[in-house]
C-alpha positions, 0 to 999 in steps of 0.5 A, a space after each residue: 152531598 151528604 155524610 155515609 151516602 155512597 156516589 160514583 166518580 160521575 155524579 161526584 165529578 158533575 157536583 163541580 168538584 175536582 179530585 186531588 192527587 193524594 198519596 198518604 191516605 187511603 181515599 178520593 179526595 175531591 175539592 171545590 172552591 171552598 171545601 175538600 171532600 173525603 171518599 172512602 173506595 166501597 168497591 171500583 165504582 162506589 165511594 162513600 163521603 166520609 168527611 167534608 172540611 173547609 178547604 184553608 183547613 186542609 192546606 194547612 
């Protein structure tokens, strides 16, 4: 997956990944084994990935 590209929740969710429930931000958040993906809602069915940190990082 790449930076400012735009992906639907099906073509994210068929990478493997799984969302997290978030509620002080403004995004999708997805995560898979080692990494934790930050989308930004372009419209009901459009997110662009915006940040991708190691998942240590984020439970932090």
């Amino acid at each position: 997956m790449k930076i400012n590209e735009v992906y639907t929740t099906q073509e994210i969710v068929s990478k493997g990944l799984m969302e997290r429930n978030v509620t002080t931000i403004n995004a999708k958040v997805f995560s898979n084994e080692q990494k934790v993906y930050f989308f930004e809602p372009i419209n009901s069915q459009a997110f662009r990935l915006y940040s991708i940190i190691n998942k240590r990082s984020f439970f932090l």
